[in-house]
LOKEDREN-817983 format. One record per atom (N, C-alpha, C): x, y, z; residue in three letters. Coordinates in pm, whole numbers, plus 50000, padded with zeros to 5 digits. Example, Ala and Ser with C-alpha at 12.3 -4.5 7.8 and 13.67 -1.06 7.14 Angstrom:
! LOKEDREN-817983
513194943150780ala;512304955050780ala;513204967050780ala;512854977550708ser;513674989450714ser;512905000350787ser;
This chain:
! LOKEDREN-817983
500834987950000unk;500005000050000unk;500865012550000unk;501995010950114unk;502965024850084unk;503535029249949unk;504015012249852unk;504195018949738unk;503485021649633unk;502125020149618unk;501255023449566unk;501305041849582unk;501135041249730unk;500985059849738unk;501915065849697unk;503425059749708unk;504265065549695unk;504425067149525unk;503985062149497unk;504095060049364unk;503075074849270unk;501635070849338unk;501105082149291unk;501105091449347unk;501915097749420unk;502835113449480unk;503885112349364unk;504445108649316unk;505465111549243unk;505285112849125unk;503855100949041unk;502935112048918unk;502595122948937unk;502075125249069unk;501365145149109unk;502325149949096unk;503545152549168unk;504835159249152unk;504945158549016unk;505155150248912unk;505645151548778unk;504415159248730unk;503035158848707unk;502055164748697unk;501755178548695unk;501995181948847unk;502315192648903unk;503615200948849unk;504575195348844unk;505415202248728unk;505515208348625unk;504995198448536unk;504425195948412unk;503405207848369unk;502555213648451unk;501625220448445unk;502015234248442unk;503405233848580unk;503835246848611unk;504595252048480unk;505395242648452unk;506065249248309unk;505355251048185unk;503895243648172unk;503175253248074unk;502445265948079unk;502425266748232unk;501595279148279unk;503105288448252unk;503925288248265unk;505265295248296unk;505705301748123unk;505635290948060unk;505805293247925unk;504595302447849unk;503045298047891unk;502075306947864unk;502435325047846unk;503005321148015unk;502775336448066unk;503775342047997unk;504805336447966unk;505885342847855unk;505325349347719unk;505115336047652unk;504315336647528unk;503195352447473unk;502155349247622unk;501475361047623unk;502155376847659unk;503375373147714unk;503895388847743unk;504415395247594unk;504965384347555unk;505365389347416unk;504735392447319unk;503305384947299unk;502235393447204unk;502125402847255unk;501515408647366unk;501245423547412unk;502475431247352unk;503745426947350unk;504825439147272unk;504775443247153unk;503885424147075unk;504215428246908unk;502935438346856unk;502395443446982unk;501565450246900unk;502195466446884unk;503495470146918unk;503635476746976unk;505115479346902unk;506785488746828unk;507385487446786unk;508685486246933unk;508975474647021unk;509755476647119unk;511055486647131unk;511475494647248unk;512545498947202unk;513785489847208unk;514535487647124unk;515375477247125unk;516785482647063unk;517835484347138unk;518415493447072unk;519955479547070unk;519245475846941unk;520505463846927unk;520055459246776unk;521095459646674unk;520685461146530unk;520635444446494unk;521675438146572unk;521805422046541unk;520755415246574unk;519905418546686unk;518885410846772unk;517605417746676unk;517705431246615unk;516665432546521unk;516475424846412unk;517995418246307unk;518065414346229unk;517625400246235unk;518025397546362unk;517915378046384unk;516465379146444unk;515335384446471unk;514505383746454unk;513845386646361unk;513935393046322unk;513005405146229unk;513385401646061unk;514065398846018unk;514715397745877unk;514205387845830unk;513725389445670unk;513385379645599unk;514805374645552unk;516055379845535unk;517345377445482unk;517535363045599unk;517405363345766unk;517495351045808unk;517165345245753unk;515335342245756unk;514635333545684unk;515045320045560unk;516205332745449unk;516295329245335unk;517695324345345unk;518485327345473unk;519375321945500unk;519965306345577unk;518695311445623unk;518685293345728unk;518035282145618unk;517295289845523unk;516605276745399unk;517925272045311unk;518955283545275unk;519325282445182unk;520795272945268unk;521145273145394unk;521825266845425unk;521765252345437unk;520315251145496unk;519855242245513unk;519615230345391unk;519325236645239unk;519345229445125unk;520715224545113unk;521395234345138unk;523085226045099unk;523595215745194unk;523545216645325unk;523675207045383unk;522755191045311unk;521665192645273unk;520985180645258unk;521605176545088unk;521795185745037unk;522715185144955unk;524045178844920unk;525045184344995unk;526325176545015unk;525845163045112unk;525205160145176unk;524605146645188unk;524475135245150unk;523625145245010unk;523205132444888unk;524185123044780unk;525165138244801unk;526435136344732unk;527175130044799unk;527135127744894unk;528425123245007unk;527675105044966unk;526235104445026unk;525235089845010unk;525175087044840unk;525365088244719unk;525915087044635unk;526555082044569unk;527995084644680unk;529525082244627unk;529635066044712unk;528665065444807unk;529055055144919unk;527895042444857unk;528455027944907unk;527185018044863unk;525955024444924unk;526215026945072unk;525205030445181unk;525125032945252unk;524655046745349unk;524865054245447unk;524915036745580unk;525815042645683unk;525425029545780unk;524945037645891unk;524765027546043unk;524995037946107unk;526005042746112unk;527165039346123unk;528735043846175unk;528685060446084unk;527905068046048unk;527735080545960unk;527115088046029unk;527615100546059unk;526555107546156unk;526865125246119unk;525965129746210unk;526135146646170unk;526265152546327unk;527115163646299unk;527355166446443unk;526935184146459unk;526215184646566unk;525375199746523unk;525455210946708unk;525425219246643unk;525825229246770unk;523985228746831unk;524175228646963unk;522595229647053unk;522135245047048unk;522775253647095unk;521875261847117unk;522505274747002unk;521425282446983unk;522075288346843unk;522105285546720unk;522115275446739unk;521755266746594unk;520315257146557unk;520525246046666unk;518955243346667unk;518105251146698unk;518135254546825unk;517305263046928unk;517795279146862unk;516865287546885unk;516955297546885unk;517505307447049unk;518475307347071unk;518965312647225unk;518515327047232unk;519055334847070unk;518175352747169unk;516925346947216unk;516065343947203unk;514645341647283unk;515025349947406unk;516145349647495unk;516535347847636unk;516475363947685unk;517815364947617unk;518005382847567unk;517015393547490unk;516115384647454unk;514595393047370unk;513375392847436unk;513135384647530unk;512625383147612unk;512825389347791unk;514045391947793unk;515045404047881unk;514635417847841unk;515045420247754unk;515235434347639unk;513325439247711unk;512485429747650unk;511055433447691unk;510535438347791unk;511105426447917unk;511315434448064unk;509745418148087unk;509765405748001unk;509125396748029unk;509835387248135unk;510945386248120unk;511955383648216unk;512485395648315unk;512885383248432unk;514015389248529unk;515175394948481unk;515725409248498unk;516745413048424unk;517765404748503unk;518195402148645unk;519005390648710unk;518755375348627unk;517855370348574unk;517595357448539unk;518695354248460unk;519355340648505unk;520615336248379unk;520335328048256unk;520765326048180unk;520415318148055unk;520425305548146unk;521105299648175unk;520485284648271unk;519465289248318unk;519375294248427unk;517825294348449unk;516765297448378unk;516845300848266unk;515565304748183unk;515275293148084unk;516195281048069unk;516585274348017unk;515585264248069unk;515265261948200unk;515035251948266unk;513775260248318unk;513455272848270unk;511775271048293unk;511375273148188unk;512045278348038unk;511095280747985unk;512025274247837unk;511205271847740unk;511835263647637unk;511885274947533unk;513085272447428unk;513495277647339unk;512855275847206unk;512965287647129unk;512105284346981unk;513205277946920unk;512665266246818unk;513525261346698unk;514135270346599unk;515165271846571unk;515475278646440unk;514905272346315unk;515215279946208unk;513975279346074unk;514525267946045unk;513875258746012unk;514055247145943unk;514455233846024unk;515015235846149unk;515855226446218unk;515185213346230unk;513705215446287unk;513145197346270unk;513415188646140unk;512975197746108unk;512345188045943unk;514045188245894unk;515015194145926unk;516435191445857unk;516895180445896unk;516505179546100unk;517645171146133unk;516665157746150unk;515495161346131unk;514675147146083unk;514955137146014unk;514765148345814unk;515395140545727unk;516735132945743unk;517955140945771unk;518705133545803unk;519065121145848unk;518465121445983unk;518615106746047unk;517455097745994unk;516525098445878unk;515555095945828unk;516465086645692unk;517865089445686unk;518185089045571unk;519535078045630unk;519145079545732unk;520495067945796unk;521595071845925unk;521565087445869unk;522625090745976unk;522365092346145unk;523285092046232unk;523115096646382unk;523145110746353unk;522205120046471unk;522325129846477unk;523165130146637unk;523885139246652unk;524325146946741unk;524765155046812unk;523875162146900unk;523965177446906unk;524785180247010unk;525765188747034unk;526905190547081unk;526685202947169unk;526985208447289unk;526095220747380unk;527405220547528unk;527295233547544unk;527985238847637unk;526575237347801unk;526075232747774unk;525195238447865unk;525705223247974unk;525625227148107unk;526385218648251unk;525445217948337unk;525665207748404unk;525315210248570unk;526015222348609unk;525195226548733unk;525565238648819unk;524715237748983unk;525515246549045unk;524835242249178unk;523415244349224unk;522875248249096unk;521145255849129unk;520375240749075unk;521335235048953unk;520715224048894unk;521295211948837unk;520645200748861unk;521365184748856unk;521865182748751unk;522855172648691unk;522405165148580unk;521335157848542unk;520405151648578unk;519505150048568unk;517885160248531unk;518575172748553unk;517575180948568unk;517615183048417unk;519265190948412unk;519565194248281unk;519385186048152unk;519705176348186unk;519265167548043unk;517885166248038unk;516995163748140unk;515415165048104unk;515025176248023unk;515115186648101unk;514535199248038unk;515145200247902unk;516545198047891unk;516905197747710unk;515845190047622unk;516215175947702unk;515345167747601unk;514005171247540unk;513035173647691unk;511875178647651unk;511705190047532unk;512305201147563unk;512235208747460unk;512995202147329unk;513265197747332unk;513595189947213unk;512965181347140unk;511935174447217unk;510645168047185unk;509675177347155unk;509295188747208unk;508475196147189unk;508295203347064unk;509535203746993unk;509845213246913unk;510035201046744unk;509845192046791unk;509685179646714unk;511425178746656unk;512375177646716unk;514315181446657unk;514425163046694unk;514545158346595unk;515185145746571unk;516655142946622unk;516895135046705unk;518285133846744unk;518485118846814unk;519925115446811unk;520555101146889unk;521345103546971unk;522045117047019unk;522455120047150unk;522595132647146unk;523115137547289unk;523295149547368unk;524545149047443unk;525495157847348unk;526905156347462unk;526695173047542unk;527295168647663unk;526975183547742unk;528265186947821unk;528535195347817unk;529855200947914unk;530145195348047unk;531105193848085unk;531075188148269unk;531145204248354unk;531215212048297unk;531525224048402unk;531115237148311unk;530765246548422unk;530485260348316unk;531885269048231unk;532725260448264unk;534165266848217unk;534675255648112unk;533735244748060unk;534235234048023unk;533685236047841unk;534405251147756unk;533355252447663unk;534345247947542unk;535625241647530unk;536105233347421unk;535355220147364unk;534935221147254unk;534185209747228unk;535165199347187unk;536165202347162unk;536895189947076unk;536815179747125unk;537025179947255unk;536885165347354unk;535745155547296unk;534415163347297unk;533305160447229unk;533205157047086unk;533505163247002unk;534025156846897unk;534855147346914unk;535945145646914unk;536715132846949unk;535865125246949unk;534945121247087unk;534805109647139unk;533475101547031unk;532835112946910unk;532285107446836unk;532735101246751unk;534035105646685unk;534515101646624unk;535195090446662unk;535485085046772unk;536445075746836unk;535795065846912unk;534585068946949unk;533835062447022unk;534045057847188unk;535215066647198unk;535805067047347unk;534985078047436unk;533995078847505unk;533325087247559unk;533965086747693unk;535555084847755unk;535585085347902unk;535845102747915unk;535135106948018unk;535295115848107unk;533895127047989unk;533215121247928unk;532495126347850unk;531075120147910unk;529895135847935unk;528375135947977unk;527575134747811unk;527095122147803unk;526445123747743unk;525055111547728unk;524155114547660unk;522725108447668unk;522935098147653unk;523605090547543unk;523855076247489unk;525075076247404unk;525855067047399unk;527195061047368unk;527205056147248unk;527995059147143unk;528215049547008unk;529325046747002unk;529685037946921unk;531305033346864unk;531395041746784unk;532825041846751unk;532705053846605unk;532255060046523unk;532225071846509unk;531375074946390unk;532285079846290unk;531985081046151unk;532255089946046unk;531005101846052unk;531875110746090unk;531085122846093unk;531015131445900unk;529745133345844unk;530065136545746unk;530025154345747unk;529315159145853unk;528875173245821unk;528925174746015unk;529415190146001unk;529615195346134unk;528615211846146unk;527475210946216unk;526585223146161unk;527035232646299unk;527245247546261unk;526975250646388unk;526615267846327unk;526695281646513unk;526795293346451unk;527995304046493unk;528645298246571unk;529855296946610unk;531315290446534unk;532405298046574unk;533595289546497unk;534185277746546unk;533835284146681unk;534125272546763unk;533325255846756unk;532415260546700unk;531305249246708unk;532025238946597unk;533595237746531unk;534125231946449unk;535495226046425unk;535755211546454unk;537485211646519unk;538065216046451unk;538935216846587unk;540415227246614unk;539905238846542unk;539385251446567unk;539095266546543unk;538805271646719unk;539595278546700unk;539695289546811unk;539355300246725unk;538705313546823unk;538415323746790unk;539795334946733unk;540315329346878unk;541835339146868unk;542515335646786unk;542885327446715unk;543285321346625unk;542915322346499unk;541555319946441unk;541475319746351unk;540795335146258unk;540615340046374unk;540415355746286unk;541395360546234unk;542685356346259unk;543365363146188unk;544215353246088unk;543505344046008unk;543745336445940unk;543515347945853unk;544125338945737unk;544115349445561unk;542825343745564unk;542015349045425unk;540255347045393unk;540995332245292unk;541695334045222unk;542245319845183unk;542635309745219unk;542915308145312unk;543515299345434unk;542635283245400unk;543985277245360unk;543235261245380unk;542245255945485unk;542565260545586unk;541515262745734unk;539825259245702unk;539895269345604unk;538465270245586unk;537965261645457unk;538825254745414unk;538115246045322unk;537245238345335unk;536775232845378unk;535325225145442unk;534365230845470unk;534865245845435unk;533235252345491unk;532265253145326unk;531245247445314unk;530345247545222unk;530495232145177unk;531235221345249unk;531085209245176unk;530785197945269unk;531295201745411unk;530965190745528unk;530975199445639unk;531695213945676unk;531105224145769unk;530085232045693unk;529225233945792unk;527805245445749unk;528095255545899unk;527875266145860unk;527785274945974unk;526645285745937unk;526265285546007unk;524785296546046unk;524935312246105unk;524185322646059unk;524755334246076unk;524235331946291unk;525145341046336unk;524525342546524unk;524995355746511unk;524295367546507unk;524895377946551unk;524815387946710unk;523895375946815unk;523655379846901unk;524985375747027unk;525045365546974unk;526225363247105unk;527105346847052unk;528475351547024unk;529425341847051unk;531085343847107unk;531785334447058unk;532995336347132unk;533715350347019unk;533105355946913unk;533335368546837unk;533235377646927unk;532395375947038unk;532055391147110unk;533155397247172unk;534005391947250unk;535355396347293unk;536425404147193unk;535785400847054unk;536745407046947unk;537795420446950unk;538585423146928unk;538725437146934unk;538295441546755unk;538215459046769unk;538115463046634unk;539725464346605unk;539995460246456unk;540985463846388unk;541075472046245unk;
């Protein structure tokens, strides 16, 4: 009999949860229509553009075709995609839409104290244009998807916490995927490790959802430079525009415009 009750206290709790974060997300949702009726003051030209621009729009389609593109060409040349073939894709910024966080700040719908973790874990992120139905097809077509993310445990919240709330919004938003590698620390934002271990299938000292043996990674998506091995920021800005470096970009790297926030922001002007 105790575990019977105990049992259904812990559906109410999930229930009860469950409820709070749609009421939570509502009340978001609705703060932000009340603005669009309205021209916000927003005095930030990038966060105008990455919302507001049909040029995104036509940018995330047109990226998005080439990736499925060099794909076909890549599945083609080969008898047959296996699993051991996979795509490796930046989480937030790329799938997810992250200004949400900072546009939703800017409004005054949020806590101006609230951190991107915490807003993370009450309230879910919009998809960027195209991202289901891209990373659908994909793994529709054979490959692993795997989305690659800085986001950690921290002392406000578990691992366990953190990978739920990803996932969910990730279900919600209908984003097709076969794992989730996640940082061990908020200072832990080199992905290579992460890469590696897809490619190698050695996941020690690596958080992630589920484990594969090797992969052949054919395409690396992200909106960041970093989101692509071995590229450092400091480093590679001051590569020549010719630079062998960048050869892969348009044939197995895709990168996505972010003009709201990456490891560019520290830049100096030159």
């Amino acid at each position: 009999m105790k575990k019977i009750i105990y049992s259904w206290l812990i559906i109410l709790v999930a229930l009860s949860t469950t409820a709070y974060a749609q009421d939570s997300q509502s009340e978001l949702l609705s703060c932000k229509a009340s603005h669009e009726r309205i021209n916000p003051d927003i005095e930030d030209d990038g966060m105008l553009w990455y919302r507001t621009s049909a040029s995104k729009k036509a940018i995330f389609n047109q990226i998005n075709s080439q990736v499925l593109t060099a794909v076909s060409k890549y599945k083609n040349s080969e008898s047959q995609l296996s699993s051991s073939k996979g795509v490796v894709i930046s989480l937030d910024s790329t799938v997810f839409d992250s200004s949400d966080y900072d546009y939703y700040k800017d409004l005054g719908c949020i806590d101006k104290d609230m951190t991107f973790g915490q807003f993370i874990r009450k309230y879910e992120l919009s998809a960027n244009i195209g991202m289901g139905d891209l990373l659908c097809s994909l793994q529709s077509q054979g490959l692993k998807i795997f989305l690659v993310t800085n986001r950690s445990v921290t002392n406000e919240f578990s691992d366990d916490e953190t990978k739920k709330d990803t996932i969910k919004n990730l279900e919600d938003k209908n984003i097709c995927f076969d794992a989730i590698l996640f940082a061990n620390s908020d200072t832990d934002t080199n992905k290579n490790p992460r890469f590696n271990a897809i490619s190698s299938g050695d996941y020690e000292n690596i958080n992630t959802t589920k484990k594969f043996g090797p992969i052949n990674v054919v395409a690396y998506l992200g909106s960041d430079i970093q989101d692509f091995p071995n590229f450092k920021q400091d480093s590679a800005k001051l590569l020549n525009t010719d630079s062998p470096q960048f050869n892969n970009f348009g044939t197995s790297y895709f990168i996505y415009p972010n003009p709201i926030l990456g490891s560019w922001s520290s830049n100096y002007w030159k």
